[in-house]
N, CA, C and O atoms as a DFTB+ gen file, in Angstrom:
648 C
 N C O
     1  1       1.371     129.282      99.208
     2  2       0.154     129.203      99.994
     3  2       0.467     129.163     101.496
     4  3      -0.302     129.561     102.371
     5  1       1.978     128.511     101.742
     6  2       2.271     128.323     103.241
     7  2       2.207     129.530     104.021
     8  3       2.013     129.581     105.235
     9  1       2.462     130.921     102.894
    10  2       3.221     132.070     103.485
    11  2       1.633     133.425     103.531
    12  3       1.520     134.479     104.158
    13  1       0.784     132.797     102.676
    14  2      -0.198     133.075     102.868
    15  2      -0.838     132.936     104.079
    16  3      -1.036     133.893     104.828
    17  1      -1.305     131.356     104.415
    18  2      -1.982     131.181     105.613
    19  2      -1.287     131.655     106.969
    20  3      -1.819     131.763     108.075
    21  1       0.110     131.925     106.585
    22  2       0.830     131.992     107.804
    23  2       0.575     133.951     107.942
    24  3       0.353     134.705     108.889
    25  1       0.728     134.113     106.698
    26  2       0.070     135.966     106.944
    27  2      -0.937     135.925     107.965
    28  3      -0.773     136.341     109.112
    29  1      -2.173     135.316     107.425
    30  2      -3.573     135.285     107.834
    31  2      -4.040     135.360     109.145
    32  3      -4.764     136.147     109.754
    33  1      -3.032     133.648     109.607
    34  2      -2.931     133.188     111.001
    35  2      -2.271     134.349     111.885
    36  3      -2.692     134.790     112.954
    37  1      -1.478     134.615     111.386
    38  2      -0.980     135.972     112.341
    39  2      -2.000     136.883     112.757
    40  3      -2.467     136.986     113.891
    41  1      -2.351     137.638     111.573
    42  2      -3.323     138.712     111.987
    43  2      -4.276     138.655     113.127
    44  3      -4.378     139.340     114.145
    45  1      -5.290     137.120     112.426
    46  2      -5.890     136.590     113.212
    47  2      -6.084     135.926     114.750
    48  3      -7.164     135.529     115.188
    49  1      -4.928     135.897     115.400
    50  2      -4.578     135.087     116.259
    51  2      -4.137     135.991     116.881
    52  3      -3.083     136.488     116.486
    53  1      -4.864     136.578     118.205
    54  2      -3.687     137.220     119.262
    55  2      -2.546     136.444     120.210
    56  3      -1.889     137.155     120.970
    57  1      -2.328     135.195     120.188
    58  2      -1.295     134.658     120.631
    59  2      -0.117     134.093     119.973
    60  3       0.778     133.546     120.618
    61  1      -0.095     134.244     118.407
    62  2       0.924     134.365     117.973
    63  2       1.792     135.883     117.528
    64  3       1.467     136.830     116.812
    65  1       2.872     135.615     118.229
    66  2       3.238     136.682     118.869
    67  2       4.148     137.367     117.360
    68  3       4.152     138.534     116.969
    69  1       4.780     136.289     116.825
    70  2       5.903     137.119     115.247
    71  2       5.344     136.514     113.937
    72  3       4.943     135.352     113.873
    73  1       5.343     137.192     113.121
    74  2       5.144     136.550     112.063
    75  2       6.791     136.338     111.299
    76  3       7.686     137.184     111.324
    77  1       6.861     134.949     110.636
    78  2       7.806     134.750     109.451
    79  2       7.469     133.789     108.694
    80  3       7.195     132.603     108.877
    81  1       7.536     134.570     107.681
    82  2       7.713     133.278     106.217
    83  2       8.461     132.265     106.023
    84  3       9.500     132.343     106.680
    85  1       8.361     131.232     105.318
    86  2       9.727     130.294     105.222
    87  2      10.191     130.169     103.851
    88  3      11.091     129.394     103.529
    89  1       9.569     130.940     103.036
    90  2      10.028     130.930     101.896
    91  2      10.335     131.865     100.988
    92  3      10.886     131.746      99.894
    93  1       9.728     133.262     101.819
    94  2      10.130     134.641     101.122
    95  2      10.772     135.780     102.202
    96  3      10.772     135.418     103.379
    97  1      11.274     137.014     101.928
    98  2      11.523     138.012     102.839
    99  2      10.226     138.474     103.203
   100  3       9.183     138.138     102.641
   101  1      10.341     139.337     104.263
   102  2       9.757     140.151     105.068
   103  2      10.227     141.421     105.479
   104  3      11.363     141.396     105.953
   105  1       9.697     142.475     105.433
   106  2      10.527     144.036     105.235
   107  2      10.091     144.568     107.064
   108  3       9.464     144.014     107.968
   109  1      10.470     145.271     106.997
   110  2      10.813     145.797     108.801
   111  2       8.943     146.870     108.569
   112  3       8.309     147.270     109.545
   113  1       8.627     147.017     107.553
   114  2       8.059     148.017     107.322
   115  2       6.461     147.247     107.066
   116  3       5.299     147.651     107.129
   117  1       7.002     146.167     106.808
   118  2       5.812     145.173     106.457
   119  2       5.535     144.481     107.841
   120  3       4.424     144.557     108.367
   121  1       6.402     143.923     108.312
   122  2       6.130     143.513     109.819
   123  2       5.480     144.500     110.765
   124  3       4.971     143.974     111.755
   125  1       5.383     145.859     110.672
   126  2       4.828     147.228     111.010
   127  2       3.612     146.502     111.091
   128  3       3.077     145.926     112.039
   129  1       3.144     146.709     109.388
   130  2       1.873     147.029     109.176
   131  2       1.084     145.746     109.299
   132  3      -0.110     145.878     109.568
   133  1       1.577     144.495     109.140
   134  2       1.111     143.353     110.120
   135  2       0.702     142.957     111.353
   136  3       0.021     142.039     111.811
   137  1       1.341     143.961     111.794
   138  2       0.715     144.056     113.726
   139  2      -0.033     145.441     113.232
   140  3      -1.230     145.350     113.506
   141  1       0.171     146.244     112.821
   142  2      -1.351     147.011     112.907
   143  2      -2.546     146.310     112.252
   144  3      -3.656     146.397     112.778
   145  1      -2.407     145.795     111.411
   146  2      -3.351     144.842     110.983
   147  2      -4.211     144.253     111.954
   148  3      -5.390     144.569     112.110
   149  1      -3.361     143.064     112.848
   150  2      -3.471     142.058     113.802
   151  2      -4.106     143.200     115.180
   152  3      -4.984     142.892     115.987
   153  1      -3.465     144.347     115.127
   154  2      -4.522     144.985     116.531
   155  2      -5.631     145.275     116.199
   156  3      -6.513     145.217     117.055
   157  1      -5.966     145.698     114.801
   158  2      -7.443     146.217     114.661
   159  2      -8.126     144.530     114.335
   160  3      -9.303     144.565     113.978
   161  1      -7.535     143.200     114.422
   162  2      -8.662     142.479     114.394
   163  2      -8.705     141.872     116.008
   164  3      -9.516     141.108     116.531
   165  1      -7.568     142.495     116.528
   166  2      -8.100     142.043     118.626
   167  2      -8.884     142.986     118.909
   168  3      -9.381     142.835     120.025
   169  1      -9.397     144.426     118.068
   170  2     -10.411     144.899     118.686
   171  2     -11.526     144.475     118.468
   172  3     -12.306     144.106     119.346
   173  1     -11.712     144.476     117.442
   174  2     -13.276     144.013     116.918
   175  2     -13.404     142.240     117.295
   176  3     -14.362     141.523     117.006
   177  1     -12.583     141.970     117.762
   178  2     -12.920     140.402     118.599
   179  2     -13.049     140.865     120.254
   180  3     -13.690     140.191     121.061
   181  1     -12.397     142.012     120.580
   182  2     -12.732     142.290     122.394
   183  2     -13.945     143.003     121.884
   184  3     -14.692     143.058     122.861
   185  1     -14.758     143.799     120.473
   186  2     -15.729     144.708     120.733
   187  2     -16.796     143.256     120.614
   188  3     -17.904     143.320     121.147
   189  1     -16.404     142.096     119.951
   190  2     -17.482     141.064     119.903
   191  2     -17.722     140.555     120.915
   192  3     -18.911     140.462     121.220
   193  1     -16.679     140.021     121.845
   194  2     -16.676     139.472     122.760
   195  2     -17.678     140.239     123.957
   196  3     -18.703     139.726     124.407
   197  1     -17.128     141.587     124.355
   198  2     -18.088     142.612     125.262
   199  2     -19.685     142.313     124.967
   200  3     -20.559     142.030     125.787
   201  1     -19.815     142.503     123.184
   202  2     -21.179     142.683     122.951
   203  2     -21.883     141.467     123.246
   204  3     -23.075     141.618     123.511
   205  1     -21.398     140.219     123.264
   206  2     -22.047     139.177     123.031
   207  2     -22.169     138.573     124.831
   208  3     -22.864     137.671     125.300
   209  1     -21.266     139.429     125.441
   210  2     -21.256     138.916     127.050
   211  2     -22.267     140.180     127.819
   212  3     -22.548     140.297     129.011
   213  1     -22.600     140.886     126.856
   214  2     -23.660     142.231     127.433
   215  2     -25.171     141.236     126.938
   216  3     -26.278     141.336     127.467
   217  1     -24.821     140.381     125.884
   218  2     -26.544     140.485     125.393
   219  2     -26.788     138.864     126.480
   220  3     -27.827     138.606     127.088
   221  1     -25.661     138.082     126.463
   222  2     -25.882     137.084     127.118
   223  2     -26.793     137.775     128.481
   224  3     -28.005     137.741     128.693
   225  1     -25.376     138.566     129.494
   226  2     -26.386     138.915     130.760
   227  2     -27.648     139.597     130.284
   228  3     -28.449     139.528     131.216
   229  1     -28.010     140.019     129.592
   230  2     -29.171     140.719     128.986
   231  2     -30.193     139.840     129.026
   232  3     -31.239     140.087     129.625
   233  1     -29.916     138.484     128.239
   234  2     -30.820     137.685     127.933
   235  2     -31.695     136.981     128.885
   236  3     -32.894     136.734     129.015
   237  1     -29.838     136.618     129.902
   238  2     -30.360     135.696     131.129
   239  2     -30.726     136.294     132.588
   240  3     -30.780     135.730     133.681
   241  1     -30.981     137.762     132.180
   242  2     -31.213     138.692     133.269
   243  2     -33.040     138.657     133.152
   244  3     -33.603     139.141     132.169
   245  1     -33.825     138.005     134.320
   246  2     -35.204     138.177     134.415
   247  2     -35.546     139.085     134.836
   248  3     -36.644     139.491     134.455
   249  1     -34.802     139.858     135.818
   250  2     -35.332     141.251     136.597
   251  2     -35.392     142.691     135.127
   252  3     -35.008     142.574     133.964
   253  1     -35.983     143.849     135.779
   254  2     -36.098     145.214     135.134
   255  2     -35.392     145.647     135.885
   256  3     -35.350     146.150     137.008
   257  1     -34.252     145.107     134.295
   258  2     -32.932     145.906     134.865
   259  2     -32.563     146.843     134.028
   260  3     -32.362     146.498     132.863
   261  1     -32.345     148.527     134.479
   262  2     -32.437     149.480     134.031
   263  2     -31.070     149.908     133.147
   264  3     -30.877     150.590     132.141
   265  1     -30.325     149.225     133.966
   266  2     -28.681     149.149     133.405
   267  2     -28.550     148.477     131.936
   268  3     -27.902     148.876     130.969
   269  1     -29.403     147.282     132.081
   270  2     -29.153     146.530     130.749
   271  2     -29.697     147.462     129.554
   272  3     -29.133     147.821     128.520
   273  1     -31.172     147.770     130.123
   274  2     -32.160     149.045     128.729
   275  2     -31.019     149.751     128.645
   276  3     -30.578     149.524     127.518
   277  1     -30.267     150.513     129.238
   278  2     -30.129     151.827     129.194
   279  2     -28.548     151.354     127.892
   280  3     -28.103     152.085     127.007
   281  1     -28.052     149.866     128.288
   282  2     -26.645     149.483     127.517
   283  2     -27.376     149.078     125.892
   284  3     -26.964     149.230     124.742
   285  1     -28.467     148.581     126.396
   286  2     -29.068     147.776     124.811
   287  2     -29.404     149.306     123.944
   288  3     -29.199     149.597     122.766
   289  1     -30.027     150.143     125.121
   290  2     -30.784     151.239     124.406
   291  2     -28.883     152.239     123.381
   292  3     -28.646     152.439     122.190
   293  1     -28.412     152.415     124.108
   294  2     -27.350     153.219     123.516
   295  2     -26.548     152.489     122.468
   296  3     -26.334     153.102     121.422
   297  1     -26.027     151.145     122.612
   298  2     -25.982     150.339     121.563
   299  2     -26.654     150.289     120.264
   300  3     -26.205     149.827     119.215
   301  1     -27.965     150.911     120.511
   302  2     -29.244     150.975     119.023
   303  2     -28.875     152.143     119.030
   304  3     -28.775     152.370     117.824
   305  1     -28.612     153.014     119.526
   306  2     -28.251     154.704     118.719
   307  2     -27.459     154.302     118.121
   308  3     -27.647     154.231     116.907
   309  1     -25.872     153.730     118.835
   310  2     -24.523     153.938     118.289
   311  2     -24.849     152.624     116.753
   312  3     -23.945     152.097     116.104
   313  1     -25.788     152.485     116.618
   314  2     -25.895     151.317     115.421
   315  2     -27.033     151.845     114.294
   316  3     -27.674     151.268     113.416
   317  1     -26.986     152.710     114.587
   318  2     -27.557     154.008     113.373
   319  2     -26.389     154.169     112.315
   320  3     -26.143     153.815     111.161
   321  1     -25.663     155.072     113.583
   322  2     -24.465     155.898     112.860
   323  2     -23.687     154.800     112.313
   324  3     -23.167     154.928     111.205
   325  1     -23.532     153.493     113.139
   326  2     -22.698     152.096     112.196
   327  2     -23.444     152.000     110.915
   328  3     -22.798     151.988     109.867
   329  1     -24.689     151.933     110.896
   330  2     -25.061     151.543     109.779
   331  2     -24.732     152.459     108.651
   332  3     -24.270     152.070     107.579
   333  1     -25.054     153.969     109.022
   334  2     -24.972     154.670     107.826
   335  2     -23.301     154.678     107.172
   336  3     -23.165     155.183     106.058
   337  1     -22.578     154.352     107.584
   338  2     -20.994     154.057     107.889
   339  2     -20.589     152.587     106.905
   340  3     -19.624     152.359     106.176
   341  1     -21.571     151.914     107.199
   342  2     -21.065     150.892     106.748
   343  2     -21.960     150.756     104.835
   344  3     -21.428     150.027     103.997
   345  1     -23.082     151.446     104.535
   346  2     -23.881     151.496     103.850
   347  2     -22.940     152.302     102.671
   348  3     -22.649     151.973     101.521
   349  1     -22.577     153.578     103.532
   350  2     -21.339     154.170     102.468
   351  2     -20.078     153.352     102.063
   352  3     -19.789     153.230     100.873
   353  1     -19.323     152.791     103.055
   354  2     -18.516     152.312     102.436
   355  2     -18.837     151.199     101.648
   356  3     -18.181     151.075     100.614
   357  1     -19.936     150.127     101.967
   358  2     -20.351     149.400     100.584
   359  2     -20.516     149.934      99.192
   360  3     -19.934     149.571      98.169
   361  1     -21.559     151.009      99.375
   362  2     -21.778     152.009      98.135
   363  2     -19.854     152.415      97.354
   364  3     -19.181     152.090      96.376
   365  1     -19.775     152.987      98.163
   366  2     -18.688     153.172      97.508
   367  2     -17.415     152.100      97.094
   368  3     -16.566     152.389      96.252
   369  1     -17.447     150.908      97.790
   370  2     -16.553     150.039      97.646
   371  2     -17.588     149.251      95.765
   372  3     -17.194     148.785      94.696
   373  1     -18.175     149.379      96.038
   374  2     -19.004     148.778      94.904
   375  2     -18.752     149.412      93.228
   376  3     -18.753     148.870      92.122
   377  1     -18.502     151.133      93.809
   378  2     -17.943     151.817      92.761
   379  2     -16.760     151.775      92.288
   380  3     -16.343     151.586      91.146
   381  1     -16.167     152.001      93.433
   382  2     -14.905     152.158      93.352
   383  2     -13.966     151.977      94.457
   384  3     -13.705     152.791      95.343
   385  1     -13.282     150.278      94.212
   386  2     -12.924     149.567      95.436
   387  2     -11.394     150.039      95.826
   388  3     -10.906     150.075      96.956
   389  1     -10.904     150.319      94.834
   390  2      -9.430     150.668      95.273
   391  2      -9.325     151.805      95.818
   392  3      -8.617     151.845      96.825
   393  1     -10.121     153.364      95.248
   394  2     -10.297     154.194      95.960
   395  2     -10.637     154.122      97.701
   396  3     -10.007     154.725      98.570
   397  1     -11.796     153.219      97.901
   398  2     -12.178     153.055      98.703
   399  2     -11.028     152.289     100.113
   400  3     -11.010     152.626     101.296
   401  1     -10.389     151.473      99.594
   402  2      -9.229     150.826     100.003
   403  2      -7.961     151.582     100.402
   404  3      -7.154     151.260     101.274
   405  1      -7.939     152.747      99.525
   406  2      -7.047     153.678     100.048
   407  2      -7.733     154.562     101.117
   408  3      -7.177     154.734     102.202
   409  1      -8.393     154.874     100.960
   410  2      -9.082     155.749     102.113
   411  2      -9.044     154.808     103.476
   412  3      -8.349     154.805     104.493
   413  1      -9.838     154.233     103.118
   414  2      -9.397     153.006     104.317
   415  2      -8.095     152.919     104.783
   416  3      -8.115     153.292     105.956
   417  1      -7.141     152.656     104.497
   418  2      -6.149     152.877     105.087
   419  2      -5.305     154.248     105.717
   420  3      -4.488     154.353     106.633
   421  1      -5.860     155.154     104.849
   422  2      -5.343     156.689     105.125
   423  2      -5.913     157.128     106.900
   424  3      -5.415     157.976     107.641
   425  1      -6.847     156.400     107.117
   426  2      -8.218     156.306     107.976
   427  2      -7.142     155.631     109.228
   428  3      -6.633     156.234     110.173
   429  1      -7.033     154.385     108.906
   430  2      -6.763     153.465     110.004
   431  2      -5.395     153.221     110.327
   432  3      -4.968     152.601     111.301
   433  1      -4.512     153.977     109.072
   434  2      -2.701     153.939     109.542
   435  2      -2.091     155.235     109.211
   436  3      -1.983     155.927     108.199
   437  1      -1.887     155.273     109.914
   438  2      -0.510     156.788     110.471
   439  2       0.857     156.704     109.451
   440  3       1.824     157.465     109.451
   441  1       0.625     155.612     108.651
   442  2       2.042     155.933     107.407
   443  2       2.130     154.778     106.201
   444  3       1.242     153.929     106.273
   445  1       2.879     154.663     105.336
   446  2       2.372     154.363     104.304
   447  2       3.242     152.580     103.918
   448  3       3.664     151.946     102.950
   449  1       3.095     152.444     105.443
   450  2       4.007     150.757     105.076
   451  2       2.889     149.366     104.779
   452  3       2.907     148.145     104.935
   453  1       2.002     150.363     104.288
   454  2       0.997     149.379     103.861
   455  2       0.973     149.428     102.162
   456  3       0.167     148.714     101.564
   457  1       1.615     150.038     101.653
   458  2       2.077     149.772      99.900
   459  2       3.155     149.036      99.982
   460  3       4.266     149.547     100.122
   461  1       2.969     147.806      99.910
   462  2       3.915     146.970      99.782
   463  2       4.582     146.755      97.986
   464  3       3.996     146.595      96.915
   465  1       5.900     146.842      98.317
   466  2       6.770     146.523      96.847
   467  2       7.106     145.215      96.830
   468  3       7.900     144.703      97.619
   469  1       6.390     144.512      95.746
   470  2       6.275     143.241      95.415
   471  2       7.802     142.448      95.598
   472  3       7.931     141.374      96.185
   473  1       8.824     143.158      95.015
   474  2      10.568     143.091      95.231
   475  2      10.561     143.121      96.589
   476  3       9.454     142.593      96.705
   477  1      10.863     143.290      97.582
   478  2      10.974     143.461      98.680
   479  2       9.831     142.700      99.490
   480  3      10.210     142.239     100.566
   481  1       8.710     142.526      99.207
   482  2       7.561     142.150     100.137
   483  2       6.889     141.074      98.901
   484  3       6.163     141.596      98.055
   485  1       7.068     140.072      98.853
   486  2       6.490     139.229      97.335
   487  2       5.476     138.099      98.359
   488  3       5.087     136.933      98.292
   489  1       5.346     139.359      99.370
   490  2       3.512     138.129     100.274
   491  2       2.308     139.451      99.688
   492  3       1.158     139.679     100.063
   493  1       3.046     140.039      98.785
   494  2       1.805     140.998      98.658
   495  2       0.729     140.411      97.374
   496  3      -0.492     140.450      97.220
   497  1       2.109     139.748      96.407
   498  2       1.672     138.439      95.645
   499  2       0.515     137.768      95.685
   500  3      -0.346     137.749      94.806
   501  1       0.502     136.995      97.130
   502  2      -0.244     136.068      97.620
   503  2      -1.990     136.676      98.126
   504  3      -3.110     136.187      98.267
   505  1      -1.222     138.217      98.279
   506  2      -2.849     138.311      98.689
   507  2      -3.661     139.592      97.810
   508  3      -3.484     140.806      97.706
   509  1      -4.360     138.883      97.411
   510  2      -5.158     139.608      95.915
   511  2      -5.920     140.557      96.307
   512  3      -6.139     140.503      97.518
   513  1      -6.737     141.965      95.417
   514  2      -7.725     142.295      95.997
   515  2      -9.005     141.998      96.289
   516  3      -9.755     142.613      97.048
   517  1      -9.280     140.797      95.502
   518  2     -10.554     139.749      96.272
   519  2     -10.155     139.334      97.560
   520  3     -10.877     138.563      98.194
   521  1      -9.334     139.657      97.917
   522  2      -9.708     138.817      99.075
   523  2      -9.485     139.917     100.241
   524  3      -9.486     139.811     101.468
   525  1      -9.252     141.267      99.170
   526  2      -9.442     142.096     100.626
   527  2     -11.416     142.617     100.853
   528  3     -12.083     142.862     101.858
   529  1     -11.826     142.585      99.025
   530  2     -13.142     142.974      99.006
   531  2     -13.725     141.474      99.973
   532  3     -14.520     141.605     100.903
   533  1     -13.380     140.634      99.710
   534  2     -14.693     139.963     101.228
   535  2     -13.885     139.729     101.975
   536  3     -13.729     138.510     101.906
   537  1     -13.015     140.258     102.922
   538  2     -12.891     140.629     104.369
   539  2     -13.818     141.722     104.423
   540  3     -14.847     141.593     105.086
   541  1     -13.569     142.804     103.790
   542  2     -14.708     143.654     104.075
   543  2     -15.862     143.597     104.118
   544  3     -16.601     144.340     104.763
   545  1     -16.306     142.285     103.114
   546  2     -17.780     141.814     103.001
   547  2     -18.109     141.389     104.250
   548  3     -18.993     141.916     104.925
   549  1     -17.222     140.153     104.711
   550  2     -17.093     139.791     105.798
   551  2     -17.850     140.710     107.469
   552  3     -18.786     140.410     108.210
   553  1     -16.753     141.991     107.459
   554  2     -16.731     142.299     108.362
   555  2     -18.049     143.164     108.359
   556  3     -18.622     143.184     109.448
   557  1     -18.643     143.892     107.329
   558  2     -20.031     144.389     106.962
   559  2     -20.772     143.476     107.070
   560  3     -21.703     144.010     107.672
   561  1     -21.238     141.772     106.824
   562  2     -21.774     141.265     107.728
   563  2     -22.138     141.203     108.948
   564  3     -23.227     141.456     109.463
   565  1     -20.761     140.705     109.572
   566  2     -20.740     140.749     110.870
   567  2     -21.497     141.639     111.484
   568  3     -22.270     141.292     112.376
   569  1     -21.348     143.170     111.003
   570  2     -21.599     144.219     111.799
   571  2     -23.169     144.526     111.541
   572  3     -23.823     145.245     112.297
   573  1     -23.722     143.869     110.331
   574  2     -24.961     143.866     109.860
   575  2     -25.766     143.427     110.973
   576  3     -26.572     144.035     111.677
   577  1     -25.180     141.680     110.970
   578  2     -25.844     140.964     112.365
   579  2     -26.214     141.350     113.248
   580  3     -27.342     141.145     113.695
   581  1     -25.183     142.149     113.833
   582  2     -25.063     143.101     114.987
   583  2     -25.877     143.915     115.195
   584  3     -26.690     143.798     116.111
   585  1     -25.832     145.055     114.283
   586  2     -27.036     145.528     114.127
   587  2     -28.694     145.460     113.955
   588  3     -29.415     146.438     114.152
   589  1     -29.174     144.160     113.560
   590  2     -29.997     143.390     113.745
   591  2     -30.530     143.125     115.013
   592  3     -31.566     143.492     115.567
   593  1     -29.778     142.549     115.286
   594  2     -29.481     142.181     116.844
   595  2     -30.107     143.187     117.731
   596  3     -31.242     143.152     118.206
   597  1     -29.212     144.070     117.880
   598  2     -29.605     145.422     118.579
   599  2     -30.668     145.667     118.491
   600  3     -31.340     145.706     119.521
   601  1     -31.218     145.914     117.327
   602  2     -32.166     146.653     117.024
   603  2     -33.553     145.842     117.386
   604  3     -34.488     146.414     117.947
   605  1     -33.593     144.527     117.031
   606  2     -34.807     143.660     117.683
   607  2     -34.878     143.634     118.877
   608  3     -36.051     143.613     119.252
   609  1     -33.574     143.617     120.309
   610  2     -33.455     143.786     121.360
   611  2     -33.959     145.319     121.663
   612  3     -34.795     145.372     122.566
   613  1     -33.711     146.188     121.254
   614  2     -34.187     147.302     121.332
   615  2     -35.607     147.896     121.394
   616  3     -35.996     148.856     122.059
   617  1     -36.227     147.177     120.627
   618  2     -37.955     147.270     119.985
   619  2     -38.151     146.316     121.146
   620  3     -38.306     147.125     122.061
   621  1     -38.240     145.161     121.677
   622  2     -38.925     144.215     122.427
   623  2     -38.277     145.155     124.052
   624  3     -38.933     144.973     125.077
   625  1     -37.348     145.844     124.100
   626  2     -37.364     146.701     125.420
   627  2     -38.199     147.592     125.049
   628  3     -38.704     147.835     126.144
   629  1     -38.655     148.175     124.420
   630  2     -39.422     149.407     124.297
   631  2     -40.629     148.585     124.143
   632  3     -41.482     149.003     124.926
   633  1     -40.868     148.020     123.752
   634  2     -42.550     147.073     123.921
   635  2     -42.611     146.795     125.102
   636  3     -43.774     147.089     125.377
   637  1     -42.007     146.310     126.277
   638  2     -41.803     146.199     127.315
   639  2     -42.334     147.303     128.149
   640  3     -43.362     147.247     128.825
   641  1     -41.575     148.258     128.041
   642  2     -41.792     149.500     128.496
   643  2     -43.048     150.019     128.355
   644  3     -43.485     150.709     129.276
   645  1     -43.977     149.746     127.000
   646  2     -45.167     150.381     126.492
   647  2     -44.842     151.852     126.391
   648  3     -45.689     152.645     125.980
């Protein structure tokens, strides 16, 4: 479980800088795909961070400010195409999750040090495919919210507007 949370914490954490286990190996190939891991979750924490420091000034902005419509307004387009994006890959993760899981990765990594061999990499052990289906649940939340979000901000600028 130590070598688990210590996976996790890595990914998660942009200031821990290496990951190591203390009780199993680690492959040169696996440490790869651990920092690619760990960059695609510093983006979607800098894309949260942006969004949530756009809606703040948004919120606490009293003037008609054209800059903010015009950021909230393009945000509700670009959260169309999220949605229909994220609607498929549920659909399809629902059918068929491993398929779906491979694609996903074919998608988001440039080579294949994400099939980990249990002999060589035995943290692959530790982490099941439940627990990759709700990260994804997870992160289809998140992005649900988001979309929500947008989209009520969006309608109350355009009511605004008349």
């Amino acid at each position: 479980m130590d070598n688990y949370k210590r996976a996790v914490y890595y990914v998660q954490n942009p200031f821990i800088k290496e990951l190591k286990f203390n009780t199993i190996p680690i492959s040169n190939f696996a440490q790869i795909h651990f920092y690619e891991v760990k960059r695609i979750f510093i983006a979607l924490y800098i894309f949260s961070i942006a969004f949530i420091i756009v809606m703040i000034i948004k919120v606490l902005s009293k003037k008609n400010d054209e800059f903010g419509k015009n950021i909230i307004n393009s945000f509700s387009k670009s959260t169309n195409i999220i949605a229909l994006i994220f609607i498929f890959v549920s659909v399809s993760s629902a059918i068929d999750f491993d398929k779906t899981f491979y694609f996903f990765h074919k998608i988001f990594f440039r080579n294949n040090y994400w099939i980990f061999d249990p002999a060589i990499d035995p943290i692959i052990n530790a982490l099941p495919e439940e627990l990759f289906a709700i990260e994804l649940g997870l992160i289809v939340a998140v992005l649900v919210i988001f979309t929500i979000i947008i989209k009520i901000l969006s309608r109350k600028i355009k009511a605004v507007r008349g």
